[in-house]
DSSP file (Angstrom, degrees, kcal/mol; ACC not computed):
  #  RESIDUE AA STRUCTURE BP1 BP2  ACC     N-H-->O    O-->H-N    N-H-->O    O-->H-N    TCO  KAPPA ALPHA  PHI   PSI    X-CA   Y-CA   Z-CA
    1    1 A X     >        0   0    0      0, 0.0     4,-3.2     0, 0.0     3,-0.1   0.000 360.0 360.0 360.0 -46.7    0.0    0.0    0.0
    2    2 A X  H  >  +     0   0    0      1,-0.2     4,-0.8     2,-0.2     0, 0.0   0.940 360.0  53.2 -42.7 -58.9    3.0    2.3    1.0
    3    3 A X  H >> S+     0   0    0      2,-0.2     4,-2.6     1,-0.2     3,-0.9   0.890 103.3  51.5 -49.9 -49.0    4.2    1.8   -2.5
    4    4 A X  H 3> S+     0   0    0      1,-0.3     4,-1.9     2,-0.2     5,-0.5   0.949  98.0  69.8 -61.9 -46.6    1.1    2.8   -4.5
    5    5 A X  H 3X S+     0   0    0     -4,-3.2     4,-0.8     1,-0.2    -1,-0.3   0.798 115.5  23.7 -33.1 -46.1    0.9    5.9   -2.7
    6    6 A X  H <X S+     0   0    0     -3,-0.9     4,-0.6    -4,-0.8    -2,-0.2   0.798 119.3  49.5 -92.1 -48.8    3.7    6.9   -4.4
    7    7 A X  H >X S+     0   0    0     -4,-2.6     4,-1.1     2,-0.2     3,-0.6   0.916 102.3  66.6 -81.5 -51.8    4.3    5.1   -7.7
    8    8 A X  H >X S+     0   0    0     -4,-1.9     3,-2.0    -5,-0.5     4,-1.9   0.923 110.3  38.2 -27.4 -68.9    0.5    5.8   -8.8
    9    9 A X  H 3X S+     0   0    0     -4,-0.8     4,-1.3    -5,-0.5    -1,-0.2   0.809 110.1  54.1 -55.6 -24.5    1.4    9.5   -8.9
   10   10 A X  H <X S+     0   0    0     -4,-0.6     4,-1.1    -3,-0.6    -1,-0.3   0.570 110.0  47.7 -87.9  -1.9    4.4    9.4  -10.1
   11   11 A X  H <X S+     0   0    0     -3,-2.0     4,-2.1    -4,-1.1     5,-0.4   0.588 112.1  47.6-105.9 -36.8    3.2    7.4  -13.1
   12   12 A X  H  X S+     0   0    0     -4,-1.9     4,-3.4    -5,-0.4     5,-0.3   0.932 115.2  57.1 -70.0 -35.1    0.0    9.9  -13.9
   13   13 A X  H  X S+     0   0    0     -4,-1.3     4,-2.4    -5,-0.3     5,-0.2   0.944 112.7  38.2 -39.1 -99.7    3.3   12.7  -13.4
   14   14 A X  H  X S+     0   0    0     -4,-1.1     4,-0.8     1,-0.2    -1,-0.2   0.674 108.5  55.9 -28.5 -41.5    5.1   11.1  -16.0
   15   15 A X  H >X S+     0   0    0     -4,-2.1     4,-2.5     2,-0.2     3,-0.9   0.946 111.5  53.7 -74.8 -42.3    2.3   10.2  -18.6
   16   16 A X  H 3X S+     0   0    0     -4,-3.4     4,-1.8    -5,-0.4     5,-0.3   0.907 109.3  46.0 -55.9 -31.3    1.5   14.1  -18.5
   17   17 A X  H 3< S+     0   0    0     -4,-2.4    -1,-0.2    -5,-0.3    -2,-0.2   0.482 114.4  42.0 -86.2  -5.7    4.6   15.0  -19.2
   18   18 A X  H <X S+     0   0    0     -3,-0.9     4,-0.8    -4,-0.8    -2,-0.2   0.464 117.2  47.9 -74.3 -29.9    5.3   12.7  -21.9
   19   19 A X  H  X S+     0   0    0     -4,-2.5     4,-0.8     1,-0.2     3,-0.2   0.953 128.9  27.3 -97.7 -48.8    1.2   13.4  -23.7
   20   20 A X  H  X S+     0   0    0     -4,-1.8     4,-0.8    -5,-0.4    -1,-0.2   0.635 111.4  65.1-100.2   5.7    1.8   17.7  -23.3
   21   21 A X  H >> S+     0   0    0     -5,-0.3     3,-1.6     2,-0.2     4,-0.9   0.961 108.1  42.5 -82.9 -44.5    5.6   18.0  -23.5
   22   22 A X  H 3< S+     0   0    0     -4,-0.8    -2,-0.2     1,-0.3    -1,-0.2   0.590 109.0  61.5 -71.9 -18.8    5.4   16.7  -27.2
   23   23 A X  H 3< S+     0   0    0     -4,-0.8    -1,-0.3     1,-0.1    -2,-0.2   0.662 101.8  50.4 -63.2 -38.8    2.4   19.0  -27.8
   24   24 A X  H << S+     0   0    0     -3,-1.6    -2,-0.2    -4,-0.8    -3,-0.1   0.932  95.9  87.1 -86.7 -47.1    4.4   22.0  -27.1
   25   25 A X  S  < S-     0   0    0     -4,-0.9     3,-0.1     1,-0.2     2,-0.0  -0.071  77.5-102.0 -66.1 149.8    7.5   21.4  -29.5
   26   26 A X        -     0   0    0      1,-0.2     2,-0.5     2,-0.1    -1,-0.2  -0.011  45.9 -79.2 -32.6 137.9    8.1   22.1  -32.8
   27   27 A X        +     0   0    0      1,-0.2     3,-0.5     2,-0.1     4,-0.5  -0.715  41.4 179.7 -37.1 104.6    7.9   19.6  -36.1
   28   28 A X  S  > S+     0   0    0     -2,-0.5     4,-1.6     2,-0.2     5,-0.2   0.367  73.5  76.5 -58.3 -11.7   10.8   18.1  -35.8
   29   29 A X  H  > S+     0   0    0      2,-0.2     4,-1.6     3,-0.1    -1,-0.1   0.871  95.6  55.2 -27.1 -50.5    9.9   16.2  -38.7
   30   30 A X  H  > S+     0   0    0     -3,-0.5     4,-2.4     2,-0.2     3,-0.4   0.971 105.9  48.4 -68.1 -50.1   10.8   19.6  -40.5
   31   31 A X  H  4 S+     0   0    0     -4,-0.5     5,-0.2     1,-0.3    -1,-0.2   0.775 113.3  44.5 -66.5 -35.2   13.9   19.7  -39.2
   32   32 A X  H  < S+     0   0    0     -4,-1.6     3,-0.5     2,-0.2    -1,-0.3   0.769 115.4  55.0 -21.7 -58.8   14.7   15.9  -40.2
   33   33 A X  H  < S+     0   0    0     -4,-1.6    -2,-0.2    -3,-0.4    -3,-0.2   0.765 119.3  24.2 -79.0 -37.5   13.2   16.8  -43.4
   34   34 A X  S  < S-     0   0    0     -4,-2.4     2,-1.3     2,-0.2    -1,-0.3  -0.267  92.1-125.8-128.9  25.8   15.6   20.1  -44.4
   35   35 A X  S    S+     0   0    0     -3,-0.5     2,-0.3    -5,-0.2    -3,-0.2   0.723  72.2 126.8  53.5  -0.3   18.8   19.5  -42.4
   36   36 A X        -     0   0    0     -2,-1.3    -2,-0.2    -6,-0.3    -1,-0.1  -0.661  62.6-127.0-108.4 165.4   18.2   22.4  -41.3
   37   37 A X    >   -     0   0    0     -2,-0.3     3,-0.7     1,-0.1    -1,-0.1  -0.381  39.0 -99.7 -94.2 177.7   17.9   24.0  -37.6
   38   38 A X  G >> S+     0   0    0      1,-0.2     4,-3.6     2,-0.1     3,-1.1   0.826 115.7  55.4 -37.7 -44.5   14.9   26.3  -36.3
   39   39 A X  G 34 S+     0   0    0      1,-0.3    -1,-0.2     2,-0.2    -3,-0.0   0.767  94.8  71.4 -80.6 -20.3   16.2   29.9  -36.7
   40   40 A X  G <4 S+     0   0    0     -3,-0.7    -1,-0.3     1,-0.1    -2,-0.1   0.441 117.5  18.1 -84.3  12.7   16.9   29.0  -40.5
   41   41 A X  T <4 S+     0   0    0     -3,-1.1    10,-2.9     1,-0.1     2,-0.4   0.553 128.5  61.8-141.1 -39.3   12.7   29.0  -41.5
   42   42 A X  B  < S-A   50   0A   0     -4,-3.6     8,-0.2     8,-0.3     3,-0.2  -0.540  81.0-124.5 -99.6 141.4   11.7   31.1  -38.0
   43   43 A X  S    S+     0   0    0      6,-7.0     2,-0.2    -2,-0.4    -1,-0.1   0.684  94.8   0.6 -15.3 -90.7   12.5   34.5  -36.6
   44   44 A X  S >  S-     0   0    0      5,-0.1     3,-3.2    -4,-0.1    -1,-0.2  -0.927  93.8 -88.6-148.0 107.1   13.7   33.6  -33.7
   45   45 A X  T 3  S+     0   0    0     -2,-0.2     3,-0.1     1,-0.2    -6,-0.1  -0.313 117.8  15.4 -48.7 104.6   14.2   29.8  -32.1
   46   46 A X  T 3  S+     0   0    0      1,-0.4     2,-0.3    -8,-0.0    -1,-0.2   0.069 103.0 108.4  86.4  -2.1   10.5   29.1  -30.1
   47   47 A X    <   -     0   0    0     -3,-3.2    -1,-0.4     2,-0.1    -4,-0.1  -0.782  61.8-153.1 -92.0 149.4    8.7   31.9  -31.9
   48   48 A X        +     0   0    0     -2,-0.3    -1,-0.1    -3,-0.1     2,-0.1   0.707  65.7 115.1 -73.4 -19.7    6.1   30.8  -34.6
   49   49 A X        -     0   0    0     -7,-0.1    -6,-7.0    -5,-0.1     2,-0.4  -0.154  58.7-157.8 -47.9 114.6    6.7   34.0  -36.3
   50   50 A X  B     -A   42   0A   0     -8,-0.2    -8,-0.3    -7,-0.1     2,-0.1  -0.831   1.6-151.9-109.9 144.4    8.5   32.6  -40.2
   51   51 A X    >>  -     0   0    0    -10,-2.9     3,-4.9    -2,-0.4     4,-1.0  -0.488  45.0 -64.2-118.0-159.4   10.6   34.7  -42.1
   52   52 A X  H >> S+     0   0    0      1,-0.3     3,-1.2     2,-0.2     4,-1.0   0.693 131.5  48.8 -27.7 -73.4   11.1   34.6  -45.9
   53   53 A X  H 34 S+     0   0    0      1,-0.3     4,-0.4     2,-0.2    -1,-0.3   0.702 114.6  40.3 -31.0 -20.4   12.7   31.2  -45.9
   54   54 A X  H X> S+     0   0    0     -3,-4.9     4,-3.6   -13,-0.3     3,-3.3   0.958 108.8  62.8-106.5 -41.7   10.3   29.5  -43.8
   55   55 A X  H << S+     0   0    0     -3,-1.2    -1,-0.2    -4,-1.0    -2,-0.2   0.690 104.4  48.3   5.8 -61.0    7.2   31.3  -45.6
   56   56 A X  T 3X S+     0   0    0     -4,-1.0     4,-0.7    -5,-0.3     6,-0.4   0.421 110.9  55.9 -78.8  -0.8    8.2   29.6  -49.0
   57   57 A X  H <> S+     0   0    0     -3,-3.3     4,-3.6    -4,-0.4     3,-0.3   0.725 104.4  49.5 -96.2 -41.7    8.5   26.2  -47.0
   58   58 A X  H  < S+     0   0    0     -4,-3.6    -2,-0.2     1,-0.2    -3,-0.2   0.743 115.8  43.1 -85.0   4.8    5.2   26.5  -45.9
   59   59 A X  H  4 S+     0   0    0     -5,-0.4    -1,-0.2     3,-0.1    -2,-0.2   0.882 132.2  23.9 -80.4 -43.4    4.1   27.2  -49.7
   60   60 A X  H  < S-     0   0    0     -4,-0.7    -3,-0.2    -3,-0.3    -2,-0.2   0.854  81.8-145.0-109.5 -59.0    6.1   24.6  -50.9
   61   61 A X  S  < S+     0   0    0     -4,-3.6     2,-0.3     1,-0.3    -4,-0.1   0.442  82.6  75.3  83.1  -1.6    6.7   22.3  -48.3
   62   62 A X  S    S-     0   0    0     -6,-0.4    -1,-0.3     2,-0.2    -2,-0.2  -0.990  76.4-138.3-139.4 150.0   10.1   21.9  -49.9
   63   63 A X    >   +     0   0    0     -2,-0.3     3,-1.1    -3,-0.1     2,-0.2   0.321  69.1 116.0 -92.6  26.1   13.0   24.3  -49.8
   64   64 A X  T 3  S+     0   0    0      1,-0.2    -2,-0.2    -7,-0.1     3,-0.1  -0.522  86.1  20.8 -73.1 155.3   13.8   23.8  -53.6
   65   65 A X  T 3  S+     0   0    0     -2,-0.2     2,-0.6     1,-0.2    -1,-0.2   0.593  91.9 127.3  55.7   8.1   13.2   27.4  -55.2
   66   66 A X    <   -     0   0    0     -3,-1.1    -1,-0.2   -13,-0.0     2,-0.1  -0.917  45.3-164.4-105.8 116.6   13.7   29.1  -51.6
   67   67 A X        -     0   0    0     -2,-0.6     2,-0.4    -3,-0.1   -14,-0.2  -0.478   9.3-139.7 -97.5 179.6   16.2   31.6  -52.5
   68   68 A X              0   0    0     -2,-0.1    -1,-0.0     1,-0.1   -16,-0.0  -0.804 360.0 360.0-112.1 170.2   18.0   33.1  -48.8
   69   69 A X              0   0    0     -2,-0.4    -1,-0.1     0, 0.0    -2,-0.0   0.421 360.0 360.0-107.6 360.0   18.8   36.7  -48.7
């Protein structure tokens, strides 16, 4: 009984923090996809905010014919 107290919560802990931690992050798919890091498609690394480059990605879905500036 001593045990459940403990391990119950700490298992409900954990499954929340696995189901919304993966919720919050980025596609890393994209980043997989294009070799490339965050800051190269967004403003700023955690903003949603895209600047050209990631603009024409989202057009395209490819970065063939996305020239950089």
């Amino acid at each position: 009984m001593y045990r459940l107290k403990f391990v119950l919560p700490s298992l409900i802990l954990m499954g929340g923090l696995t189901l919304f931690s993966t919720a919050s992050f980025g596609k890393a798919e994209y980043t997989k996809a294009t070799g490339k890091t965050c800051t190269y498609c967004h403003i700023k690394a955690g903003a949603k905010d895209l600047n050209d480059m990631g603009k024409c990605y989202a057009k395209k879905h490819t970065l063939e014919g996305c020239e950089t500036k």
